[in-house]
C-alpha positions in Angstrom: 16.8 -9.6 4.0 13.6 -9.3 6.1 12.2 -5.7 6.5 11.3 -4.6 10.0 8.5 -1.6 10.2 6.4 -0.7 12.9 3.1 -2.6 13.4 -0.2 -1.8 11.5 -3.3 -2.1 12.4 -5.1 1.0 11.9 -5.5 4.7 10.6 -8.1 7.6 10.9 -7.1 10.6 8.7 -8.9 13.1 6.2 -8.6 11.7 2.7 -6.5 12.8 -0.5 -8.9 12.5 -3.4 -7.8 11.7 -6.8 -11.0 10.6 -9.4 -9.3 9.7 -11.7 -9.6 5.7 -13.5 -6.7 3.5 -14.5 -4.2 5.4 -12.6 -0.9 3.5 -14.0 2.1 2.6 -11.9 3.9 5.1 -14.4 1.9 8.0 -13.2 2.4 6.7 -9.8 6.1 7.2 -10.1 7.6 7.5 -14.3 10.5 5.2 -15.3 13.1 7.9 -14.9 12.8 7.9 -11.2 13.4 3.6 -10.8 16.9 3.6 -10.9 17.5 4.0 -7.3 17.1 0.9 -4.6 16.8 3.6 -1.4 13.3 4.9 -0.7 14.4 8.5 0.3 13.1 11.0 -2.1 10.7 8.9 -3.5 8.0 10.8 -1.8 9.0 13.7 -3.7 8.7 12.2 -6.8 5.5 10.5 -6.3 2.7 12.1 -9.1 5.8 13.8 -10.6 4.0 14.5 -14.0 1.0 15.8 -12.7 2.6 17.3 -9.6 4.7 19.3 -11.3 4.2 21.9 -14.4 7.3 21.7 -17.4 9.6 24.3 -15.5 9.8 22.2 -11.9 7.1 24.7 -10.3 4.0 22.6 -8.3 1.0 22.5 -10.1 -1.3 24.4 -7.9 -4.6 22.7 -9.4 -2.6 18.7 -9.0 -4.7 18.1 -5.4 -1.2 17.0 -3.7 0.1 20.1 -3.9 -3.0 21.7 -1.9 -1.7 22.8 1.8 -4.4 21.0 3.6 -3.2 17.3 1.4 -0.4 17.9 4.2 -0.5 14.7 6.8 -3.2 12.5 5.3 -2.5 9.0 4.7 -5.7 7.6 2.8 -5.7 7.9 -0.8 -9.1 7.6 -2.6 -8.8 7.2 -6.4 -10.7 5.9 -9.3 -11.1 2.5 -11.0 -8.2 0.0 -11.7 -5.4 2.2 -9.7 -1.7 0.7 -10.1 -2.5 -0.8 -13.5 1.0 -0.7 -15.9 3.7 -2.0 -15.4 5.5 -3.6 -12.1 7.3 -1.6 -9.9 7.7 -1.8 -6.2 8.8 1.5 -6.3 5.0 2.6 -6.7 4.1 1.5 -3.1 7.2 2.7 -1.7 6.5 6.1 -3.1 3.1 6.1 -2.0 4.0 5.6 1.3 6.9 8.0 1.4 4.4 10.7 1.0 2.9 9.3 3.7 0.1 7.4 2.3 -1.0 3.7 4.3 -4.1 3.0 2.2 -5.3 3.3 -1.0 -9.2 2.9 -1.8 -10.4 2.2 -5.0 -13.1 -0.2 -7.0 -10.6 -2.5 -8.2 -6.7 -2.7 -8.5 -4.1 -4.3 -10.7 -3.0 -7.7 -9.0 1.1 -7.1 -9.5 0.2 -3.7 -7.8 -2.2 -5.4 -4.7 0.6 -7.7 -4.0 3.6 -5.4 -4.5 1.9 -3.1 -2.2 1.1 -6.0 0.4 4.0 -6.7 0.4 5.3 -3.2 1.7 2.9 -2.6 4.1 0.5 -0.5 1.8 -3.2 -1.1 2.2 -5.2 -1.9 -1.2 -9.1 -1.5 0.3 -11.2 -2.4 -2.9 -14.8 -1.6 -2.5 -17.9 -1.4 -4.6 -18.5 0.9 -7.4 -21.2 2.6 -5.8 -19.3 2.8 -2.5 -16.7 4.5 -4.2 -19.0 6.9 -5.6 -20.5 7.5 -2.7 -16.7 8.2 -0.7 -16.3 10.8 -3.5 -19.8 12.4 -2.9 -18.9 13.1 0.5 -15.3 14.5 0.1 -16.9 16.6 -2.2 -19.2 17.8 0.3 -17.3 17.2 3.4 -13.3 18.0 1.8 -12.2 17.3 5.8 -14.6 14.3 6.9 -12.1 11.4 7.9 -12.2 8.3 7.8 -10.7 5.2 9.5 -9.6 2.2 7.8 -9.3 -0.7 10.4 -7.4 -3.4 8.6 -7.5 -5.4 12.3 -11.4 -5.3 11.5 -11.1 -5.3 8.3 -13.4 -2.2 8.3 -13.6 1.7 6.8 -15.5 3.5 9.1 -16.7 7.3 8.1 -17.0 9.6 11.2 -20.3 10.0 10.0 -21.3 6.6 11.3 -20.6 4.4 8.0 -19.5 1.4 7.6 -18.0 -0.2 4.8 -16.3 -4.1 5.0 -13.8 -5.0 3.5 -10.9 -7.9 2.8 -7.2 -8.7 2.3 -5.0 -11.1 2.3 -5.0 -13.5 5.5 -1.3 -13.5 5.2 -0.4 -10.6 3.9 -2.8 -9.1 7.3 -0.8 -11.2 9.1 2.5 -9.6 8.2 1.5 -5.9 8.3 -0.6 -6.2 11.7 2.5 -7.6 13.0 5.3 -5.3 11.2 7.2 -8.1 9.6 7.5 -9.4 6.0 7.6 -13.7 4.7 11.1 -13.6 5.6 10.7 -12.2 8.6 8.0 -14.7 9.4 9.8 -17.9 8.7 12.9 -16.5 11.0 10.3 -16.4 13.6 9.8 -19.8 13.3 13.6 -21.1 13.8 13.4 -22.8 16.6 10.3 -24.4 15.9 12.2 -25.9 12.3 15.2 -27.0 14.2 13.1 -28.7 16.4 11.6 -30.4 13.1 15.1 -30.9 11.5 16.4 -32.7 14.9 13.0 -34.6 15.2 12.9 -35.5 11.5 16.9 -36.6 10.6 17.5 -37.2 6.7 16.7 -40.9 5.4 19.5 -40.1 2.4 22.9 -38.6 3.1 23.0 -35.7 0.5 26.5 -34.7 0.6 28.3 -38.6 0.9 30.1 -39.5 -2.4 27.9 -41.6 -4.9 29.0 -45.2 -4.2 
Protein backbone atom coordinates (compact mmCIF):
# COMPACT_ATOMS: atom_id res chain seq x y z
CA UNK A 1 0.00 0.00 0.00
CA UNK A 2 1.59 3.40 -0.79
CA UNK A 3 1.91 5.84 2.21
CA UNK A 4 0.74 9.34 1.69
CA UNK A 5 2.36 12.12 4.14
CA UNK A 6 2.65 15.64 3.72
CA UNK A 7 5.45 17.04 1.68
CA UNK A 8 9.09 17.71 3.03
CA UNK A 9 11.28 19.94 2.20
CA UNK A 10 12.49 21.75 5.07
CA UNK A 11 12.77 22.37 8.93
CA UNK A 12 14.24 25.08 11.32
CA UNK A 13 14.03 24.09 15.04
CA UNK A 14 16.27 24.13 18.17
CA UNK A 15 18.04 20.82 18.46
CA UNK A 16 17.70 17.69 20.89
CA UNK A 17 21.27 16.64 21.76
CA UNK A 18 22.15 13.21 22.51
CA UNK A 19 26.43 12.62 22.45
CA UNK A 20 26.33 9.57 22.76
CA UNK A 21 28.21 6.86 19.89
CA UNK A 22 26.72 3.66 18.42
CA UNK A 23 23.29 4.51 19.44
CA UNK A 24 21.58 1.03 18.51
CA UNK A 25 18.15 0.58 16.94
CA UNK A 26 17.45 -1.24 20.36
CA UNK A 27 17.91 1.79 22.37
CA UNK A 28 16.08 3.64 19.82
CA UNK A 29 12.97 1.56 20.59
CA UNK A 30 13.77 -2.25 22.71
CA UNK A 31 12.27 -5.49 21.22
CA UNK A 32 9.44 -5.54 23.65
CA UNK A 33 7.78 -2.65 22.04
CA UNK A 34 7.89 -4.22 18.04
CA UNK A 35 4.94 -6.21 18.23
CA UNK A 36 2.54 -3.69 17.10
CA UNK A 37 2.15 -2.66 13.18
CA UNK A 38 0.23 0.99 14.25
CA UNK A 39 2.64 3.85 14.94
CA UNK A 40 0.51 5.39 17.81
CA UNK A 41 2.34 5.31 21.02
CA UNK A 42 5.42 4.73 19.57
CA UNK A 43 6.52 8.23 20.43
CA UNK A 44 6.08 7.34 23.88
CA UNK A 45 8.19 4.53 23.86
CA UNK A 46 10.92 6.01 21.91
CA UNK A 47 14.46 6.08 24.44
CA UNK A 48 12.29 3.91 26.72
CA UNK A 49 15.33 2.54 28.74
CA UNK A 50 16.98 5.65 29.20
CA UNK A 51 13.79 7.68 29.31
CA UNK A 52 12.52 6.10 32.00
CA UNK A 53 13.99 4.98 35.57
CA UNK A 54 12.98 0.98 36.84
CA UNK A 55 9.60 2.17 38.54
CA UNK A 56 8.02 3.95 35.08
CA UNK A 57 8.95 7.56 36.52
CA UNK A 58 10.98 9.94 33.68
CA UNK A 59 14.39 10.20 34.14
CA UNK A 60 14.85 13.80 34.79
CA UNK A 61 18.80 13.76 33.72
CA UNK A 62 17.63 11.51 30.04
CA UNK A 63 17.72 15.06 27.88
CA UNK A 64 14.12 14.04 26.37
CA UNK A 65 12.51 14.41 29.34
CA UNK A 66 13.84 18.18 29.74
CA UNK A 67 10.66 20.68 29.24
CA UNK A 68 12.29 22.78 26.69
CA UNK A 69 13.14 19.12 24.38
CA UNK A 70 9.20 19.87 23.86
CA UNK A 71 8.60 20.75 19.87
CA UNK A 72 12.09 20.17 18.37
CA UNK A 73 12.46 17.97 15.46
CA UNK A 74 16.32 17.72 14.85
CA UNK A 75 18.12 15.16 16.70
CA UNK A 76 21.93 15.51 16.95
CA UNK A 77 23.64 12.37 18.26
CA UNK A 78 27.00 10.74 18.22
CA UNK A 79 28.83 8.32 15.80
CA UNK A 80 27.21 5.33 13.97
CA UNK A 81 23.42 6.14 15.25
CA UNK A 82 20.79 3.25 14.27
CA UNK A 83 23.48 0.58 14.33
CA UNK A 84 21.71 -3.10 15.64
CA UNK A 85 19.46 -4.64 14.35
CA UNK A 86 16.54 -3.72 11.64
CA UNK A 87 13.55 -2.32 12.64
CA UNK A 88 11.37 0.20 10.90
CA UNK A 89 9.88 0.80 13.99
CA UNK A 90 13.09 2.94 14.96
CA UNK A 91 12.19 5.73 12.34
CA UNK A 92 8.64 5.56 13.00
CA UNK A 93 9.32 6.19 16.66
CA UNK A 94 11.65 8.89 15.95
CA UNK A 95 9.30 10.61 14.21
CA UNK A 96 6.36 10.03 16.45
CA UNK A 97 8.17 12.12 18.98
CA UNK A 98 8.30 14.46 16.43
CA UNK A 99 11.71 14.21 15.21
CA UNK A 100 12.36 14.88 10.97
CA UNK A 101 16.15 14.63 11.01
CA UNK A 102 18.76 13.02 12.63
CA UNK A 103 22.47 14.40 12.36
CA UNK A 104 25.26 12.32 13.00
CA UNK A 105 29.00 11.37 11.55
CA UNK A 106 27.94 8.25 10.16
CA UNK A 107 24.78 5.84 10.33
CA UNK A 108 24.05 2.21 9.85
CA UNK A 109 22.89 1.54 6.17
CA UNK A 110 19.58 -0.80 7.16
CA UNK A 111 18.86 2.28 9.50
CA UNK A 112 19.61 5.20 6.51
CA UNK A 113 17.31 3.38 4.23
CA UNK A 114 14.67 2.29 6.71
CA UNK A 115 14.51 5.77 7.68
CA UNK A 116 14.39 7.10 3.95
CA UNK A 117 12.02 5.27 3.45
CA UNK A 118 9.68 6.84 6.16
CA UNK A 119 10.33 10.20 5.48
CA UNK A 120 13.12 10.52 8.32
CA UNK A 121 16.18 12.65 7.34
CA UNK A 122 19.71 10.88 7.99
CA UNK A 123 22.20 14.23 7.55
CA UNK A 124 25.73 12.54 7.95
CA UNK A 125 28.41 15.13 8.36
CA UNK A 126 32.07 15.27 9.18
CA UNK A 127 33.58 14.41 12.50
CA UNK A 128 34.72 17.65 13.15
CA UNK A 129 31.34 19.21 12.08
CA UNK A 130 29.69 17.24 14.43
CA UNK A 131 31.94 18.34 17.07
CA UNK A 132 31.54 21.55 16.32
CA UNK A 133 27.20 21.29 16.33
CA UNK A 134 27.84 19.90 19.85
CA UNK A 135 30.13 22.89 20.85
CA UNK A 136 27.58 25.23 20.06
CA UNK A 137 24.52 23.55 21.69
CA UNK A 138 26.62 23.46 24.48
CA UNK A 139 27.01 27.06 24.44
CA UNK A 140 24.04 28.10 22.71
CA UNK A 141 21.35 25.04 24.27
CA UNK A 142 18.46 27.24 21.98
CA UNK A 143 20.54 28.18 18.74
CA UNK A 144 18.45 26.47 15.84
CA UNK A 145 19.19 25.26 13.01
CA UNK A 146 17.61 24.59 9.54
CA UNK A 147 18.12 21.52 7.68
CA UNK A 148 17.06 22.18 3.95
CA UNK A 149 16.91 18.81 2.33
CA UNK A 150 15.52 20.85 -1.05
CA UNK A 151 19.16 22.43 -0.80
CA UNK A 152 20.51 19.79 0.58
CA UNK A 153 21.90 22.25 3.26
CA UNK A 154 22.09 22.75 7.40
CA UNK A 155 22.14 26.15 8.01
CA UNK A 156 23.01 27.56 11.78
CA UNK A 157 21.23 30.84 12.51
CA UNK A 158 24.55 31.90 13.22
CA UNK A 159 25.40 32.09 9.51
CA UNK A 160 26.80 28.45 9.00
CA UNK A 161 26.69 26.34 6.47
CA UNK A 162 27.15 22.86 6.33
CA UNK A 163 26.31 20.58 2.78
CA UNK A 164 25.19 17.76 2.77
CA UNK A 165 23.66 14.57 0.61
CA UNK A 166 20.91 11.98 0.27
CA UNK A 167 19.56 9.81 -1.78
CA UNK A 168 18.30 11.35 -5.30
CA UNK A 169 15.37 9.04 -5.02
CA UNK A 170 14.71 8.78 -1.82
CA UNK A 171 14.76 13.12 -2.00
CA UNK A 172 12.60 12.62 -4.57
CA UNK A 173 9.96 10.85 -2.56
CA UNK A 174 10.09 12.84 0.75
CA UNK A 175 10.08 16.43 -1.11
CA UNK A 176 7.14 15.23 -2.77
CA UNK A 177 5.22 13.16 0.21
CA UNK A 178 4.99 9.87 -1.53
CA UNK A 179 6.82 6.51 -1.16
CA UNK A 180 8.21 3.89 -4.45
CA UNK A 181 4.74 2.73 -4.66
CA UNK A 182 3.34 5.68 -4.64
CA UNK A 183 5.68 6.80 -7.34
CA UNK A 184 5.07 4.08 -9.86
CA UNK A 185 1.04 4.68 -9.45
CA UNK A 186 1.92 8.12 -10.60
CA UNK A 187 3.09 6.79 -13.58
CA UNK A 188 -0.15 4.64 -14.79
CA UNK A 189 -1.06 6.21 -17.43
CA UNK A 190 2.28 6.73 -18.76
CA UNK A 191 2.74 2.47 -18.51
CA UNK A 192 -0.52 1.85 -20.15
CA UNK A 193 0.48 3.94 -22.76
CA UNK A 194 3.71 1.61 -22.89
CA UNK A 195 1.58 -1.63 -22.50
CA UNK A 196 -0.84 -0.46 -25.50
CA UNK A 197 2.20 0.82 -27.57
CA UNK A 198 4.37 -2.27 -26.82
CA UNK A 199 1.64 -5.47 -27.20
CA UNK A 200 3.24 -8.92 -26.04
CA UNK A 201 5.22 -10.88 -28.90
CA UNK A 202 4.32 -14.35 -26.80
CA UNK A 203 0.77 -15.08 -25.49
CA UNK A 204 1.44 -15.98 -21.81
CA UNK A 205 -1.69 -17.45 -20.78
CA UNK A 206 -2.72 -19.62 -24.29
CA UNK A 207 -2.35 -23.40 -23.61
CA UNK A 208 1.12 -24.91 -24.58
CA UNK A 209 0.53 -26.41 -28.09
Amino acid sequence: MSVDREPFSSVTSAIVALPRQDIDTDQIIPARFLKTVNRAGLGDQLFFDWRYLPDGTPNPEFVLNHPEMTGRSVLLAGDNFGCGSSREHAPWALMAWGIRAVISSGFADIFRNNALKNGLIPIAVAPEELSRLFARVEAEPDAEVTVDLEAQELRGSDGSTIGFTVDPFARRMILAGTDELGYLLSLETDLAAYETAHPPRVDTLAAPG
